[in-house]
N, C-alpha and C positions, 0 to 999 in steps of 0.2 A: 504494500500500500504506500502510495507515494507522499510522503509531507506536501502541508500547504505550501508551494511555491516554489519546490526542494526546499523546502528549510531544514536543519540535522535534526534529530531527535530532539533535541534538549528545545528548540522551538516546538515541535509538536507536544512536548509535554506541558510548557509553559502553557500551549493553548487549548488542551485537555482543562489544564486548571483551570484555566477562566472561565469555559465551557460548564466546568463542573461546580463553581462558585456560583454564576448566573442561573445554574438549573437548583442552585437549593435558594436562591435570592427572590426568581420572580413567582413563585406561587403565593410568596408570605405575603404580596398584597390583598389575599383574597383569601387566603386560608389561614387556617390556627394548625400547630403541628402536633403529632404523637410521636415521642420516643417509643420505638423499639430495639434500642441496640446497635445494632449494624444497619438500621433502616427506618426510614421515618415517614410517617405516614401526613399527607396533605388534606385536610377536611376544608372544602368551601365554606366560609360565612359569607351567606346568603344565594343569591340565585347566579344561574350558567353551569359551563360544566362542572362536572365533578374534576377532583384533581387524581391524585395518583400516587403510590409509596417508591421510593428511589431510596439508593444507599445514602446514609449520613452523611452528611460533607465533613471529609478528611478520614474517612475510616478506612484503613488497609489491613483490617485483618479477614476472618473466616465469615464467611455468609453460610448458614444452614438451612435445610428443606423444614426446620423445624420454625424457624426465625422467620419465613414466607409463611407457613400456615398461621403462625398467629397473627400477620399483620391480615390473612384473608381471613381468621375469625373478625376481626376487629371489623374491616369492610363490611360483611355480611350482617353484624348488627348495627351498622350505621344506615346499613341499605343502600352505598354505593357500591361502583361498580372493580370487581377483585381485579385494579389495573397497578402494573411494575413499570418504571420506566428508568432504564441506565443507559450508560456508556459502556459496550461487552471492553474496549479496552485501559478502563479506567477501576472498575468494579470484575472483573474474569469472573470472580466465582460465583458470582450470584445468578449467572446461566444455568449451571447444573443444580441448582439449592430450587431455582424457578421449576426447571423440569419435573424436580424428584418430586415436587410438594402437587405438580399435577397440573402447572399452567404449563400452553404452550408459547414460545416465542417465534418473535416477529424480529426479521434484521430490518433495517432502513441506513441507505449511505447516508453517512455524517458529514456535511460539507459545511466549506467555511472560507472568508476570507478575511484573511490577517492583518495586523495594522501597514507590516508592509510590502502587501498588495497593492500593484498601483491604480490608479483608477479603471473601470470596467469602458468600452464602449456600450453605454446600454441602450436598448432598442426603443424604436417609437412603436407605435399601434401602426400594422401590415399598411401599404398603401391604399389597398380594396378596402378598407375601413373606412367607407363614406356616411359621417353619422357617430359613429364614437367620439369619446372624447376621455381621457384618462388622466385619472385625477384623485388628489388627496381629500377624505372626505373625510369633515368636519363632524362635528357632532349636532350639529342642525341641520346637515343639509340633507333633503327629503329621501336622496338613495341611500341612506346608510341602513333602515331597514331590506331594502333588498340586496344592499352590498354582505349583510349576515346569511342571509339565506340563501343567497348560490352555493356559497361551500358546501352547505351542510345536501344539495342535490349533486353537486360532484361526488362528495365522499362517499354515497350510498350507490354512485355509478364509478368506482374507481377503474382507474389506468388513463390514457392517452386517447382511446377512438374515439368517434362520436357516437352519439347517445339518445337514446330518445324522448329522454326529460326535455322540454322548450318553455317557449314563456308561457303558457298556462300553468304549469306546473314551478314555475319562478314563482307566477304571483300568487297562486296557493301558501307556498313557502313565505313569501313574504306577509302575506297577511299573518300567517303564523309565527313570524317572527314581530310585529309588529303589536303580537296580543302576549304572548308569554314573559315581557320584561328585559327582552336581552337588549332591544334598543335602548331605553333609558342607561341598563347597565352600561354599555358602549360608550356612549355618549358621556357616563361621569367619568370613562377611563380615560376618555380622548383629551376630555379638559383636564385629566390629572397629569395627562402626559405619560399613562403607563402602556398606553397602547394607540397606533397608526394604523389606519386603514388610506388602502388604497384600491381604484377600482375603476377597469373599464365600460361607460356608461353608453348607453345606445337607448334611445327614444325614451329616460326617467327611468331607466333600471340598469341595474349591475349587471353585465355578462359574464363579469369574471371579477373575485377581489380577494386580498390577501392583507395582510396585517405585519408588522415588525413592530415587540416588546422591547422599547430600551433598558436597562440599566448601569447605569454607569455609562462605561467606553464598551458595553458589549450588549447586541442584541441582536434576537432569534427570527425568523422570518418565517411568520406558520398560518396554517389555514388559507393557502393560496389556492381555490378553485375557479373553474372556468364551466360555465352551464355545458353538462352534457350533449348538447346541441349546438351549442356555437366550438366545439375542440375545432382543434388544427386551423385556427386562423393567428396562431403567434400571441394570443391574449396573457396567455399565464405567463411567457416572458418577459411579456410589455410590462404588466402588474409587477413582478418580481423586481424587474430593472428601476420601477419608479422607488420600489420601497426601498434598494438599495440606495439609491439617490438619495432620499430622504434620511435614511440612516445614518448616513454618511456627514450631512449637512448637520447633525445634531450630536455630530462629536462621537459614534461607535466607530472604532476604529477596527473590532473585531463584528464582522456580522457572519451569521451562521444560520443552517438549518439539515432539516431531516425531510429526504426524497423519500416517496414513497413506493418507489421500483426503481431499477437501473435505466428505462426510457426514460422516467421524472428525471433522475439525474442529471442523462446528457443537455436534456434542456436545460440546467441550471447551468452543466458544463461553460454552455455557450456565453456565459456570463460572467467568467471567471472561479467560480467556486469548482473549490479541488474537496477529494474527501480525503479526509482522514481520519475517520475511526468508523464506529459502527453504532451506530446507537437501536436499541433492543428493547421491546415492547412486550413484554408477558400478561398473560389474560389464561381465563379459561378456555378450553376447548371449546368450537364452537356446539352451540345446540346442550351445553353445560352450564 
């Protein structure tokens, strides 16, 4: 696996930590934590998603299949959902602790670009995009409830084709997103400054939008989808490229994210981001 940039080891690890500092940093805006030892579990206060248990920041010793079971007792009487989320090479042992205790995993390339990356060429919206317009979206302005609800019709149609989700089935989701809370919640993130959204817009709706969490000089680039019906017209690059932009402009000097297949990645490819590790998703089996 090739470091960010070629950089030697000793820069890959430097960027592991920061990686690894920023994933136990940005959940505390929204969660209260649980000790368990070698792993700590994230509980949301108040509404959105749930969050997730990860290794304790700094801990390099043994992870056990027994140490997983009890943070998924603990899950199951809170009534969220039994999710793990590390770094396989930050944390190694907690793959096989994940396995024995009965979750399966998930890999996703870990990509990233470092403070010194030099700037990306990043893309406009495709020429044949007559009628878009891509852009950062505020916390009043009318697309941000349908800039939340494309991702979540992407995620539920994962990979690269096209799809057969369209705008009816946007505005369904929008309306949905527009009655459960998460707009308001959005909206106080944006004026806190914990979270960016960004999003290609066509006729008052989001075709495709994505988000970058700052903290500090380091933030993550997550939830970039593109409506299953409009793939392959270059949107989720375009979205991607702005939030880098924008990242950039607010002082992260480290920006990163997690692809969801090896086709996600090359798209990011094109944007400068290299991967360097592996980041790993444990869950129950499906239909479990």
């Amino acid at each position: 696996m090739r470091p960010v940039n070629s950089a030697n080891h000793d820069d890959r690890r430097e960027l592991l930590a920061r990686i690894e500092q920023y994933y136990d940093a940005v959940p505390r805006s929204g969660a209260r934590t649980e000790d368990f030892g070698p792993l700590t579990l994230f509980v949301r206060e108040g509404r959105g998603w749930p969050f997730y248990a990860r290794p304790a920041l700094g801990w390099s010793g043994a992870v056990s299949a027994g140490d997983v079971a009890r943070v998924r007792a603990r899950q199951r009487e809170l009534g969220i959902p039994e999710s793990f989320e590390w770094v396989a090479e930050t944390t190694p042992a907690l793959r096989a602790a994940a396995e024995e205790a009965g979750l399966t995993v998930h890999e996703h390339p870990l990509m990233a670009l470092g403070p010194d990356a030099p700037p990306p060429a990043l893309p406009a919206l495709p020429e044949s995009a007559d009628g878009l317009e891509l852009r950062i979206v505020g916390p009043e302005d009318p697309v941000l409830p349908s800039a939340l609800a494309v991702p979540r019709l992407a995620f539920a149609d994962p990979g690269t084709r096209t799809g057969a989700a369209g705008t009816a089935e946007l505005h369904e989701a929008t309306r949905a997103a527009a009655a459960d809370g998460s707009v308001e919640q959005m909206a106080a993130r944006i004026r806190a400054g914990l979270t960016r959204v960004a999003a290609a817009v066509e006729d008052g709706s989001a075709l495709c939008s994505g988000q970058h969490q700052p903290v500090g000089p380091v933030s993550e680039i997550v939830a970039v989808g593109t409506l299953p019906a409009a793939r392959r017209r270059g949107l989720g690059q375009a979205v991607t490229g702005a939030l880098l932009a924008d990242a950039r402009s607010r002082g992260a000097g480290t920006v990163f994210l997690s692809a969801g297949d090896e086709d996600v990645a090359r798209i990011y490819g094109r944007l400068g981001f290299r991967r360097v590790a592996t980041a790993l998703i444990a869950e129950p089996p499906a239909g479990k």
